[in-house]
N, CA and C atoms as an extended XYZ file, in Angstrom:
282
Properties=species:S:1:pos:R:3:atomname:S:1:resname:S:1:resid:I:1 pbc="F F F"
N        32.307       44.778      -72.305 N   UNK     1
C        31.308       44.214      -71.413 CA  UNK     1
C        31.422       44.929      -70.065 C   UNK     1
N        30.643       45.506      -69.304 N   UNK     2
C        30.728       46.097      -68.063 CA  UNK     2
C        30.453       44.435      -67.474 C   UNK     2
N        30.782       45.138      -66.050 N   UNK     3
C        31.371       44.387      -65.067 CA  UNK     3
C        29.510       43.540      -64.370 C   UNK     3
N        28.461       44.097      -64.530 N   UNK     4
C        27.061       44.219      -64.879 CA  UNK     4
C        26.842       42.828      -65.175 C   UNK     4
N        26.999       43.183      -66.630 N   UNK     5
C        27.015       41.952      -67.920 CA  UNK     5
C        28.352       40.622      -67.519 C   UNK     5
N        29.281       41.133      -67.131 N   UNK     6
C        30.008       39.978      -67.096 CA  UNK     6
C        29.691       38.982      -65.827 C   UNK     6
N        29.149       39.978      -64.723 N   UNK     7
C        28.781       38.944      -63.425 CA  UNK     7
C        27.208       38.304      -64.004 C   UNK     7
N        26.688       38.445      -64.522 N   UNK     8
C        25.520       37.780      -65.582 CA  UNK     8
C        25.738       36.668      -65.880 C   UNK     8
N        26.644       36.785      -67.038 N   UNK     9
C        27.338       35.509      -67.718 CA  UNK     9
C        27.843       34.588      -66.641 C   UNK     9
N        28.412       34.897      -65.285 N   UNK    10
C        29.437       34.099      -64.658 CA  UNK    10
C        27.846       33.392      -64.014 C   UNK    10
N        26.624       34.166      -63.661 N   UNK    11
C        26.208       33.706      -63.056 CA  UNK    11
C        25.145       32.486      -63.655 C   UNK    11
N        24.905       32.838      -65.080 N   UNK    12
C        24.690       31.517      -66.271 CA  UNK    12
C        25.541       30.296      -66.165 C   UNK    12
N        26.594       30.747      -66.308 N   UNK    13
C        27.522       29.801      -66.749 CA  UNK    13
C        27.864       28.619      -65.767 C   UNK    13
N        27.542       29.560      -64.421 N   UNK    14
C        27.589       28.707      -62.898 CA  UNK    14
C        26.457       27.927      -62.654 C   UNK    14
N        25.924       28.562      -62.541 N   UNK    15
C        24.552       28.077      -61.324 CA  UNK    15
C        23.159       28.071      -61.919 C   UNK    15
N        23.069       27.774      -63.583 N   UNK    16
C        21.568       27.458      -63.984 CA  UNK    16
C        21.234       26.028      -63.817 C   UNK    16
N        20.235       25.685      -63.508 N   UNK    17
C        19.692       24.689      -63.370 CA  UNK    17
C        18.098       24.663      -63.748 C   UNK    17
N        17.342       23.538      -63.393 N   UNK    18
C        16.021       23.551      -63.330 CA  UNK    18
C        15.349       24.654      -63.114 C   UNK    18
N        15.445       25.048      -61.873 N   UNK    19
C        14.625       25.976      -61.049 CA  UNK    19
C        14.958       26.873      -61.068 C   UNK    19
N        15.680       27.509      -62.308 N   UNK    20
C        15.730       28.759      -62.831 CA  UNK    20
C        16.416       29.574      -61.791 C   UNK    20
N        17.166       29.601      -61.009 N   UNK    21
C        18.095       30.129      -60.718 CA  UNK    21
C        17.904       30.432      -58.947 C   UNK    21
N        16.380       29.408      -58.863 N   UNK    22
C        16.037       29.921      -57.330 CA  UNK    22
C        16.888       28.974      -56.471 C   UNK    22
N        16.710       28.344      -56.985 N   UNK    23
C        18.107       27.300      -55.779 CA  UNK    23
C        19.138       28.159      -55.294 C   UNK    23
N        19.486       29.255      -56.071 N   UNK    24
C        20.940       29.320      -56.178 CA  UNK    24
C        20.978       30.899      -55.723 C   UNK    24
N        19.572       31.354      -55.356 N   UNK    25
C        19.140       33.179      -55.049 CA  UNK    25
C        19.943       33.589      -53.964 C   UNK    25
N        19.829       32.900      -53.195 N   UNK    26
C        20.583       33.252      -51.884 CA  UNK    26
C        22.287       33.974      -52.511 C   UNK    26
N        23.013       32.507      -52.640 N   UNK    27
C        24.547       32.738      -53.437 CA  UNK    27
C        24.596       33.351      -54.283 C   UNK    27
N        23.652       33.537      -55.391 N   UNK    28
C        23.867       34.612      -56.591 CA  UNK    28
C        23.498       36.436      -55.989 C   UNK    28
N        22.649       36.453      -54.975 N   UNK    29
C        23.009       37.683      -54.212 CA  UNK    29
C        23.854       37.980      -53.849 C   UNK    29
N        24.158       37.492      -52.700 N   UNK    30
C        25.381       37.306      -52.038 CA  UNK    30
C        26.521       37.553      -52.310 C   UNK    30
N        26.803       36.648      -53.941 N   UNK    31
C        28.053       36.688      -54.726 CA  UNK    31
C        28.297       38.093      -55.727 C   UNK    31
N        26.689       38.209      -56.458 N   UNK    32
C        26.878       39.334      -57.492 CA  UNK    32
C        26.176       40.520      -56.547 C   UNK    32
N        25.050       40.741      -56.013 N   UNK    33
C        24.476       41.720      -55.697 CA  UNK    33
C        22.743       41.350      -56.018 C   UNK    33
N        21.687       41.910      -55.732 N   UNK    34
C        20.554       41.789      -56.034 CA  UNK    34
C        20.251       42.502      -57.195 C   UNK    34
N        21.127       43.623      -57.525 N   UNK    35
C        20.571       43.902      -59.106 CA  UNK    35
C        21.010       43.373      -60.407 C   UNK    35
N        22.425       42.550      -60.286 N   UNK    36
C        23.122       41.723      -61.115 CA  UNK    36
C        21.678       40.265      -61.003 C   UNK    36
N        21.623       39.868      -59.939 N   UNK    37
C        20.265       38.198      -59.638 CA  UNK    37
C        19.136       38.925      -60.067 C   UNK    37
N        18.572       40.106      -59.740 N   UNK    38
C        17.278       40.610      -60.522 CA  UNK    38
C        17.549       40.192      -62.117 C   UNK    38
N        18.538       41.110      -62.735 N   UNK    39
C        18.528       41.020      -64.173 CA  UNK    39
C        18.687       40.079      -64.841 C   UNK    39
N        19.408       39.140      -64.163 N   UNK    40
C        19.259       37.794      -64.714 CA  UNK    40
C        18.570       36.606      -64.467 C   UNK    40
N        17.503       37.190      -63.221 N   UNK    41
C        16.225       36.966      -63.518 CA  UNK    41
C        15.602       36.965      -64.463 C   UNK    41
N        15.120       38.000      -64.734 N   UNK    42
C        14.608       38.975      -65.850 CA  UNK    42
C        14.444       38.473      -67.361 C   UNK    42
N        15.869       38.210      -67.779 N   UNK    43
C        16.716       37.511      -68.986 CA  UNK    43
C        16.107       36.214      -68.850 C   UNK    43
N        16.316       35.565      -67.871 N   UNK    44
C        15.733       34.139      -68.084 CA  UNK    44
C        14.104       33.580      -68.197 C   UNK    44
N        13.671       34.506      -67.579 N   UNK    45
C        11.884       34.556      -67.889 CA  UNK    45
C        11.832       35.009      -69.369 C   UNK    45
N        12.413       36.161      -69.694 N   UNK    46
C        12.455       36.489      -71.429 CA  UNK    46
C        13.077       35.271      -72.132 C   UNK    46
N        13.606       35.032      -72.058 N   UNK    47
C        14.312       33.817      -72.841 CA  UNK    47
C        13.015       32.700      -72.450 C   UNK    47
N        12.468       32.958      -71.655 N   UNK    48
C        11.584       30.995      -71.671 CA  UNK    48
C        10.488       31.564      -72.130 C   UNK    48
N        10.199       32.944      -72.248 N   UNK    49
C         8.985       33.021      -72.662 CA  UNK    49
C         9.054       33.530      -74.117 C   UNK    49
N         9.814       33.313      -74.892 N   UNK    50
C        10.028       33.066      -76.105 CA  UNK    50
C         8.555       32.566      -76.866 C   UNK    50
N         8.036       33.134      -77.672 N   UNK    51
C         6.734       32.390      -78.277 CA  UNK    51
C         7.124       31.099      -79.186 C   UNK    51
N         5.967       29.793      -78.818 N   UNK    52
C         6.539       28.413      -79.314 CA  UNK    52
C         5.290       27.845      -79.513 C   UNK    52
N         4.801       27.716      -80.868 N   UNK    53
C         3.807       26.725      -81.303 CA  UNK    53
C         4.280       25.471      -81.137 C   UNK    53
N         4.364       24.564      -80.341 N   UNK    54
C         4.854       23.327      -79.971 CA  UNK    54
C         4.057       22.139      -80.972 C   UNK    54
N         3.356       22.833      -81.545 N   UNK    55
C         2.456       21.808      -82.543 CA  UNK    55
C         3.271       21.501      -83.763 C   UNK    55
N         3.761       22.596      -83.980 N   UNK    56
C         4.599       22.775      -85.666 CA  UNK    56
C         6.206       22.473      -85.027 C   UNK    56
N         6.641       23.156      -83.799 N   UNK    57
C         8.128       23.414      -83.498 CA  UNK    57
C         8.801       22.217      -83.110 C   UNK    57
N         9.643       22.264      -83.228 N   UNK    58
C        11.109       20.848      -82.177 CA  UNK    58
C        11.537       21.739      -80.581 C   UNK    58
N        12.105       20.912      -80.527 N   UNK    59
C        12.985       21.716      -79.420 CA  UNK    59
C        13.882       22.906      -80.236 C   UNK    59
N        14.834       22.145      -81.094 N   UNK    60
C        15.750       22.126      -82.090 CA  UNK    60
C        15.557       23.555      -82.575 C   UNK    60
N        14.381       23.934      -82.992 N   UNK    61
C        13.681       25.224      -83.942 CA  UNK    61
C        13.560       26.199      -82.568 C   UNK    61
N        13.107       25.432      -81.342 N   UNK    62
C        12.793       27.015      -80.239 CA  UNK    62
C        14.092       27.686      -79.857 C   UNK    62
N        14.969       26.440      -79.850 N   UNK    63
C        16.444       27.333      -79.222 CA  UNK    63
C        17.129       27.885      -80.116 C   UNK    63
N        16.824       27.779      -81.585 N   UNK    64
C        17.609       28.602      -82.326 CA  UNK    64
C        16.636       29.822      -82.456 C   UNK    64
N        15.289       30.132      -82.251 N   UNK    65
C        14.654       31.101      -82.071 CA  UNK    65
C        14.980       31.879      -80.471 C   UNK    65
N        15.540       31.202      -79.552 N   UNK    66
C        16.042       32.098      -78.379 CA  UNK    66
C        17.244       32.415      -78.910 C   UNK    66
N        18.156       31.826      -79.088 N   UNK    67
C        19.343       32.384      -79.281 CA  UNK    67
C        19.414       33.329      -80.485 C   UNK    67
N        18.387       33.311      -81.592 N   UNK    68
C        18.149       34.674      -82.041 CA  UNK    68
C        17.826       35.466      -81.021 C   UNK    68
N        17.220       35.437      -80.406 N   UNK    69
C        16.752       36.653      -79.926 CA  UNK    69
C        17.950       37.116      -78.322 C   UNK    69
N        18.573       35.627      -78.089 N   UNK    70
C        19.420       36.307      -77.100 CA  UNK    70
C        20.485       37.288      -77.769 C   UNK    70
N        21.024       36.752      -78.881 N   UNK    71
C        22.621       37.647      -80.069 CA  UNK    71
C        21.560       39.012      -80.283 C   UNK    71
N        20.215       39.138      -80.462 N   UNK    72
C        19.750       40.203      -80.723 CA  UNK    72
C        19.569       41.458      -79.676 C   UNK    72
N        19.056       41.340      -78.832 N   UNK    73
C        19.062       41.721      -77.326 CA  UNK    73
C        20.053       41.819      -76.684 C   UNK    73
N        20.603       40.572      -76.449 N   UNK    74
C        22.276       40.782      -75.609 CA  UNK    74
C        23.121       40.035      -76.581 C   UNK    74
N        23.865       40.874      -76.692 N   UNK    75
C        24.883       40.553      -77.562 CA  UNK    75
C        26.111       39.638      -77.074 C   UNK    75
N        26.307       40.433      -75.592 N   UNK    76
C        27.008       40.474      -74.685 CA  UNK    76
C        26.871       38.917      -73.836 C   UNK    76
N        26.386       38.407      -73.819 N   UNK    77
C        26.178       37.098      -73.407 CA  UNK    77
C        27.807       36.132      -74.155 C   UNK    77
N        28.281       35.588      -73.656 N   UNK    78
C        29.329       34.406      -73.542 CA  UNK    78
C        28.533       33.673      -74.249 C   UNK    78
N        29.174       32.553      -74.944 N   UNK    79
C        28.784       31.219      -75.481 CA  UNK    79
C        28.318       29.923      -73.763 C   UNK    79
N        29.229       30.497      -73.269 N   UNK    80
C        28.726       29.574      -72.055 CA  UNK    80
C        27.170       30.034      -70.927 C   UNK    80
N        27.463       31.234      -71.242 N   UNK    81
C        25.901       31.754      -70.847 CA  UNK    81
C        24.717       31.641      -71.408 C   UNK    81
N        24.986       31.585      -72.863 N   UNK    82
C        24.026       31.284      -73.570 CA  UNK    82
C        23.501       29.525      -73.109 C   UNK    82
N        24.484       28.667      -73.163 N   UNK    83
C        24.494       27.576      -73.029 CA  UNK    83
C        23.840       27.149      -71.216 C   UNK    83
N        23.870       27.726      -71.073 N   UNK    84
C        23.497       27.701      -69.505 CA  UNK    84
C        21.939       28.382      -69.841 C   UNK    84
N        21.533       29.308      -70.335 N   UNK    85
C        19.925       29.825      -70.362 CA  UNK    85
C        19.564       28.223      -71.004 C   UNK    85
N        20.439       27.771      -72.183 N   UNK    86
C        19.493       26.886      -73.114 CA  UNK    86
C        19.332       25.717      -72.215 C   UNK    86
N        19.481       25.229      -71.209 N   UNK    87
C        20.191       24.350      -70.167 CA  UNK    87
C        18.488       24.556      -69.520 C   UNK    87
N        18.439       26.080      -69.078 N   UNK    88
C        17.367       26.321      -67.867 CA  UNK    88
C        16.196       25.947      -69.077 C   UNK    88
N        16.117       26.649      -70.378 N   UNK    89
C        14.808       26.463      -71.231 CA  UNK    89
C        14.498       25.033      -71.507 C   UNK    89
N        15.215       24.134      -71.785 N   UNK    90
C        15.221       22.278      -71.915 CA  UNK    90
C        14.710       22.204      -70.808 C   UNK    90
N        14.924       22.379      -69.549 N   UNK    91
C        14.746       22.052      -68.501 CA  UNK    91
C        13.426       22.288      -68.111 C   UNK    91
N        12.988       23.211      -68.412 N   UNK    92
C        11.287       23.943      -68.366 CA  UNK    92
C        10.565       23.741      -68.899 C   UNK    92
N        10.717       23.312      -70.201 N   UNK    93
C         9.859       22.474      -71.150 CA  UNK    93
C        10.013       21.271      -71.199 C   UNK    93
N        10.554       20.440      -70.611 N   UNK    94
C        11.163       19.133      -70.741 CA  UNK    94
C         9.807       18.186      -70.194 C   UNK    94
């Protein structure tokens, strides 16, 4: 894992919430840098914008369709990072 990817994860694992990570823009600059908070920007808009027929789907069925696609894409993601995107996606659709 570069050092990239791991301030990513720390910054999942920390500071997701509701508002997708803007609460927290200031300190996640600050702490990682603006191109570490860009990219995991980035990641978290991809992850919510996951395609979801909400007519046919659960919750249940969309997050195992992100987390396909997060193990597919980033591999590199922590179990606790992952758990922290699925945190921000509940939260957005909720």
């Amino acid at each position: 894992m570069t050092p990239q990817q791991a301030a990513i994860c720390k910054l999942f694992s920390g500071h997701m919430n509701a508002s997708l990570l803007q609460d927290g823009q200031a300190e996640g600059t600050a702490t990682h840098g603006p191109a570490v908070y860009a990219e995991a920007r980035r990641i978290v808009q991809e992850a919510i914008a996951v395609p979801v027929d909400w007519s046919k789907a659960s919750m249940e069925q969309v997050l195992d369709a992100m987390f396909a696609m997060l193990r597919t894409r980033y591999p590199w993601l922590t179990r606790d990072a992952q758990i922290g995107l699925q945190l921000a996606y509940t939260m957005t659709w909720k």
